[in-house]
C-alpha positions as CSV (number, residue, x, y, z in Angstrom):
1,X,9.8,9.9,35.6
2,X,10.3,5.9,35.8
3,X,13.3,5.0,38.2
4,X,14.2,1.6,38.2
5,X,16.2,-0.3,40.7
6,X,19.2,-3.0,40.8
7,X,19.1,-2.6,36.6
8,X,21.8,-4.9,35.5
9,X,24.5,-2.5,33.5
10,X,26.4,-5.4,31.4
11,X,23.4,-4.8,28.6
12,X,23.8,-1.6,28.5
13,X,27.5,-1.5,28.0
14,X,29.5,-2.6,24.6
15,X,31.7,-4.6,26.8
16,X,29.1,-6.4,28.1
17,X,30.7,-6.3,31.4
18,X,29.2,-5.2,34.8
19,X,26.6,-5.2,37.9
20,X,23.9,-3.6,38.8
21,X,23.3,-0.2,39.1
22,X,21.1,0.8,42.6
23,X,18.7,2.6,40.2
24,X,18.6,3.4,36.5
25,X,16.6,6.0,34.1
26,X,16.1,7.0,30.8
27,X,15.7,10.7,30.2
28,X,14.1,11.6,26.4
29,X,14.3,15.6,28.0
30,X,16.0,18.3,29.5
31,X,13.2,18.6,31.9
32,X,13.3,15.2,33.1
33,X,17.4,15.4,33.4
34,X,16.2,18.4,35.4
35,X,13.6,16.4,37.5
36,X,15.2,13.7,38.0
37,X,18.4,15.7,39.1
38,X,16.6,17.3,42.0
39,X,15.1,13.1,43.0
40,X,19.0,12.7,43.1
41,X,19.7,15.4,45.2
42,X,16.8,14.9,47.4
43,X,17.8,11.6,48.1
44,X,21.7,12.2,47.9
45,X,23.2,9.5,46.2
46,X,25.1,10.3,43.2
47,X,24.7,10.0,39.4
48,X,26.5,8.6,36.2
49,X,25.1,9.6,32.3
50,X,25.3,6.8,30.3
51,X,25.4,7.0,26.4
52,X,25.8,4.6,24.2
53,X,28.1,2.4,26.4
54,X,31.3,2.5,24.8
55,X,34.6,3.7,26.4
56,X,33.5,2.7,29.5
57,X,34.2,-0.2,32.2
58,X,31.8,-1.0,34.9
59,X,32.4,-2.5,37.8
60,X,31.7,-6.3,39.0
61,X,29.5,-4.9,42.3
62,X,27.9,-2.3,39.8
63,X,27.2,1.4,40.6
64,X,25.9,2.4,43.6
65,X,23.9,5.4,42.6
66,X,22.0,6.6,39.6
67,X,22.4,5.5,36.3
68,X,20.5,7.8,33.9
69,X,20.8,7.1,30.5
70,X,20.2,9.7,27.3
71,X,17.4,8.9,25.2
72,X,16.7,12.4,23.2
73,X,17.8,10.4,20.2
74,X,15.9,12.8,17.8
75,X,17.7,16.1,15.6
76,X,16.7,18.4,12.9
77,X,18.7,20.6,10.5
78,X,18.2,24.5,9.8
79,X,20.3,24.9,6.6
80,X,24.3,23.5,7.3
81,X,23.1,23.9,11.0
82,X,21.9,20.7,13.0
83,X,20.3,20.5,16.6
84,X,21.2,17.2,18.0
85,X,19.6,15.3,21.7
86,X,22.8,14.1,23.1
87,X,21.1,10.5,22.8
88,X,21.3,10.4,18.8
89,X,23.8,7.9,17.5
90,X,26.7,8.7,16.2
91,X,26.1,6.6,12.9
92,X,22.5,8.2,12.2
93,X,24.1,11.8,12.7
94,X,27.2,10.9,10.5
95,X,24.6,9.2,7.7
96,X,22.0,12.4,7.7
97,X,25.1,14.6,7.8
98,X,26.4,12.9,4.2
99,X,23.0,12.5,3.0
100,X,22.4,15.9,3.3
101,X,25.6,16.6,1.4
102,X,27.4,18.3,4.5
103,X,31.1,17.5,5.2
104,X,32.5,17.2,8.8
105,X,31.6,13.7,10.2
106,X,32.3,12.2,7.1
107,X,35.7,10.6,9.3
108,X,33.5,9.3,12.3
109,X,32.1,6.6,9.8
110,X,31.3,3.3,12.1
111,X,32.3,5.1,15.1
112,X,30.2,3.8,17.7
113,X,28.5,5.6,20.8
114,X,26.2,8.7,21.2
115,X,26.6,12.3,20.8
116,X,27.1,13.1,24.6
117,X,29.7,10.9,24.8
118,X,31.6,12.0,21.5
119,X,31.7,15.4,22.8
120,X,32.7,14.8,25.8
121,X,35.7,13.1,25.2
122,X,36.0,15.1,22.1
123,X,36.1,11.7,19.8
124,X,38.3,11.6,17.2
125,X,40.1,9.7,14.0
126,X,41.7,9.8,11.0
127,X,42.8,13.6,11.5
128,X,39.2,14.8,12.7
129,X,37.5,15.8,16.5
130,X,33.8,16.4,16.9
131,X,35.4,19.8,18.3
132,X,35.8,20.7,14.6
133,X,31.8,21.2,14.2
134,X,30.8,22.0,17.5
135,X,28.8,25.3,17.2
136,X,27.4,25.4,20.8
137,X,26.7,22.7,23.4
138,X,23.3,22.9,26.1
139,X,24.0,21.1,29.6
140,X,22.3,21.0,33.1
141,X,24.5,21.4,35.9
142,X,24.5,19.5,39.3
143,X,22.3,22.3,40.8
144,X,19.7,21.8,37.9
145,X,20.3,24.9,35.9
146,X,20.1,24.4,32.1
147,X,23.3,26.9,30.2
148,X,24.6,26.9,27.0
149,X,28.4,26.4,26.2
150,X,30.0,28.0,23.2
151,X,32.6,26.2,21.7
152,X,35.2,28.4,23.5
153,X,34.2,27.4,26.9
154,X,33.7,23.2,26.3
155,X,37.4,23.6,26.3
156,X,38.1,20.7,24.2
157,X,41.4,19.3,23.6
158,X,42.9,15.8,23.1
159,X,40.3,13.1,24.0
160,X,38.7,15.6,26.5
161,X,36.5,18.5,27.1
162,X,35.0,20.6,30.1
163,X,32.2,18.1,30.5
164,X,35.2,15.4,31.4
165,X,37.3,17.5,33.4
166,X,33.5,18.5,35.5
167,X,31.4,15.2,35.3
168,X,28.8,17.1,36.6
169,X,27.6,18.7,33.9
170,X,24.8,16.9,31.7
171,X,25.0,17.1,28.1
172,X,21.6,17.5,26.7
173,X,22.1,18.7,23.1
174,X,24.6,20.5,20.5
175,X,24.2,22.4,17.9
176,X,27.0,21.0,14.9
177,X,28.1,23.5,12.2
178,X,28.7,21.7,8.7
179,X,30.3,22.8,5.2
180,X,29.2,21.7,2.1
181,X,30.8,18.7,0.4
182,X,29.8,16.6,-2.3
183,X,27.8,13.7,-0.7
184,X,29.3,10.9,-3.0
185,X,32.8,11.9,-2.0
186,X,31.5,11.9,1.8
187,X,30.1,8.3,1.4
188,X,33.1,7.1,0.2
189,X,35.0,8.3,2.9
190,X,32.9,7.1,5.1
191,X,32.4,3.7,3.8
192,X,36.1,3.6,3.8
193,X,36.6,4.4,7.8
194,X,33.8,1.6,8.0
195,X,35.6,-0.8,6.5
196,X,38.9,0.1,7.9
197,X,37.2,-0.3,11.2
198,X,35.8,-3.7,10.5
199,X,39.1,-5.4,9.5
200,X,41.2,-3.6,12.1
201,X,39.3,-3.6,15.0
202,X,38.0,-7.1,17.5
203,X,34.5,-6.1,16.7
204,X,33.3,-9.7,17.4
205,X,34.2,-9.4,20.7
206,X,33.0,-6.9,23.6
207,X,35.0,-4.0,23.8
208,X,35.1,-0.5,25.1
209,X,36.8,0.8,22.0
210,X,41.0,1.9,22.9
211,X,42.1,1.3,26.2
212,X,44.7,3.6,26.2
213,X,45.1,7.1,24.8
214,X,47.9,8.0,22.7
215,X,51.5,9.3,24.0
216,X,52.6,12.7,23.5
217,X,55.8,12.2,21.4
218,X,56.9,15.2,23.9
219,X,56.5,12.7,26.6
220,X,58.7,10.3,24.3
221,X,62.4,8.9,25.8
222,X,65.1,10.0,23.7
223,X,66.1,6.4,23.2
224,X,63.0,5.6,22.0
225,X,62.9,7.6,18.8
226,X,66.4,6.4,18.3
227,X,65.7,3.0,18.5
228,X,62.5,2.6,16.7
229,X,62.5,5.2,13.5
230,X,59.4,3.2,12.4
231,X,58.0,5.4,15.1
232,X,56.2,7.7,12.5
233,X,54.1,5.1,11.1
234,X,52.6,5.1,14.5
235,X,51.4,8.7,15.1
236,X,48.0,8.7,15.2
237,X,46.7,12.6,15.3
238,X,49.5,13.4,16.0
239,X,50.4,11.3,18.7
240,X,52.0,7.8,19.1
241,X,49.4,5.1,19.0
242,X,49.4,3.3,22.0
243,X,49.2,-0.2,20.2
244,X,52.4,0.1,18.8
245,X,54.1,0.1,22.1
246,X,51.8,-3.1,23.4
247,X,52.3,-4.6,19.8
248,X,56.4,-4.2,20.9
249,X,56.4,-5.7,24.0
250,X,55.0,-8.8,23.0
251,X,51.3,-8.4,24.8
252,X,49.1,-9.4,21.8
253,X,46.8,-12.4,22.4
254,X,47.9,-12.0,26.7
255,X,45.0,-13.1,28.8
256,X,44.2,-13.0,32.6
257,X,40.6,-14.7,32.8
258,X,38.3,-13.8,30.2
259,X,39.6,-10.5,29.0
260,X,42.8,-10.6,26.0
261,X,45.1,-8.0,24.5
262,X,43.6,-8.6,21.0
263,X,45.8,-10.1,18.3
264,X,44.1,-7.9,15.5
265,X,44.6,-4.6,17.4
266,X,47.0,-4.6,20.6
267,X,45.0,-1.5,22.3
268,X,41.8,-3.3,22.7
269,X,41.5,-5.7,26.2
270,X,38.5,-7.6,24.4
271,X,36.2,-9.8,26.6
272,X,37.2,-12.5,24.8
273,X,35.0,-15.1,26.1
274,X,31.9,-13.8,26.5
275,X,32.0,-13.8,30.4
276,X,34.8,-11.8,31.5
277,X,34.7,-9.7,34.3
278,X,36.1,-6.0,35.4
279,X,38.8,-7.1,37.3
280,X,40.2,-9.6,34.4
281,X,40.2,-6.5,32.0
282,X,41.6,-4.0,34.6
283,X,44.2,-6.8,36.2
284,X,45.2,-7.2,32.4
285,X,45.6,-2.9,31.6
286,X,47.5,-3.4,34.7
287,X,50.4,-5.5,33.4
288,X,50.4,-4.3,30.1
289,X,50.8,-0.4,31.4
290,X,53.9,-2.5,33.8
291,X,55.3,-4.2,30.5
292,X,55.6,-0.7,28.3
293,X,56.6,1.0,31.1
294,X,59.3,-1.7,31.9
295,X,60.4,-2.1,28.2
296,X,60.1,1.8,26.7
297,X,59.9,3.6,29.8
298,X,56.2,5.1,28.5
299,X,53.6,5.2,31.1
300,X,50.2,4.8,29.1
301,X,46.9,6.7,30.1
302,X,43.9,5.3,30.3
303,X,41.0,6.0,27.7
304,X,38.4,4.2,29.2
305,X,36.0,5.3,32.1
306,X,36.0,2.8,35.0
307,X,32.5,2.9,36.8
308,X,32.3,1.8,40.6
């Protein structure tokens, strides 16, 4: 079991923002999540998992505690069944998946991140959740005790599971039930997300992905469906995408220091420059949540994990 200390976290992160963390692994089993677990308790400071560094913000002054990073990248496939570390990549799952001819990921094409992090905040696009294929999910709890989650109990809903709602818990692998598709079909729809992705979202910039989750049309004013029937083209899974509200009130291309409102898709806060820090991107969610809920009366929610 390596521990490392005062391992810079900006590398680690597709923002490419934030400080050190006090001491920082890399765990390839459940065993060594197990080990290292009971160093963390022994010691008490506390612990963050790390996957693939999307969706999440750290801070300027870093993380004072345990960084411990998934690296059980590897998976194998028993018939329409696959066994997946919670390290593997998103991209290599969704590419074996196709090549194997098995529908079900086939809408995650070019999403970025790991498999932990996917399902816990039950990713999602174009219509599809990772909850759609989850068979079973294996996690160690703070205590060190490895148990298996069926679908049932991850309690996944909208951008969120059990493993969000009880950080705690350390994702350590999933089993992902597949149908069978026809694995030209499943390229092109993949290809197509890919694409999509590319030309509508700052990926020459550091990002965490969307800031802000959807809105509930529930949560909706009245006025605000009456005002703005063009509404519909913004649901997104069936919620209201939170871009079209910052798109409304006039935020694209805002900056404060190094971090923007990007001008090719409002809900990304992009580190425009290269050098921005936390406190530019959250001082800039800041005033965009103030705007849309001064012009629309919407609070937004954010996506995005702040670490600190």
């Amino acid at each position: 079991m390596k521990i490392e200390e005062n391992v810079n976290l900006a590398k680690y992160t597709t923002y490419r923002i934030g400080g050190p963390a006090r001491y920082f692994t890399e765990c390839k089993s459940e065993q060594e999540v197990v080990d290292v677990l009971a160093w963390a308790r022994d010691i008490a400071v506390p612990y963050f998992v790390l996957g693939g560094g999307s969706n999440v913000l750290v801070s300027d002054g870093g993380y004072d505690g345990l960084v411990l990073r998934m690296a059980n990248t590897e998976y194998s496939w028993d018939k329409n069944t696959v066994r997946a570390g919670a390290g593997a990549s998103m991209e290599s799952l969704v590419n074996s998946s196709i090549e194997s001819g098995f529908a079900g990921l086939e809408w995650a094409g070019g999403l970025p991140g790991q498999l932990g992090g996917a399902l816990r905040g039950n990713a999602g696009a174009f219509g599809g959740e990772i909850k759609d294929i989850v068979k079973s999910v294996r996690a160690v709890s703070p205590e060190g005790k490895i148990r298996d989650f069926s679908k049932k109990e991850c309690a996944f809903a909208y951008r969120i599971s059990i493993f969000k709602e009880k950080p705690g818990y350390i994702i350590i692998s999933a089993e992902l039930e597949f149908k069978k598709g026809n694995a030209e079909e499943l390229r092109r729809i993949a290809d197509e997300k890919i694409e999509w992705r590319r030309a509508k979202h700052p990926m020459e910039y550091g990002n965490s992905g969307s800031i802000f989750k959807g809105v509930e049309p529930d949560k909706l004013p009245v006025s605000i469906k009456e005002n703005y029937p063009e509404l519909e083209r913004a649901m997104r899974d069936g919620n209201v995408a939170a871009a079209f509200f910052i798109d409304q009130a006039g935020l694209k291309l805002k900056r404060v220091g190094g971090a923007e409102v990007s001008n090719k898709h409002p809900n990304f806060l992009v580190n425009r420059t290269g050098s921005a820090r936390a406190e530019d991107v959250l001082m800039l969610a800041s005033a965009v949540k103030s705007r849309v809920l001064q012009e629309f009366g919407v609070i937004l929610e954010e996506e995005v994990h702040y670490l600190t």
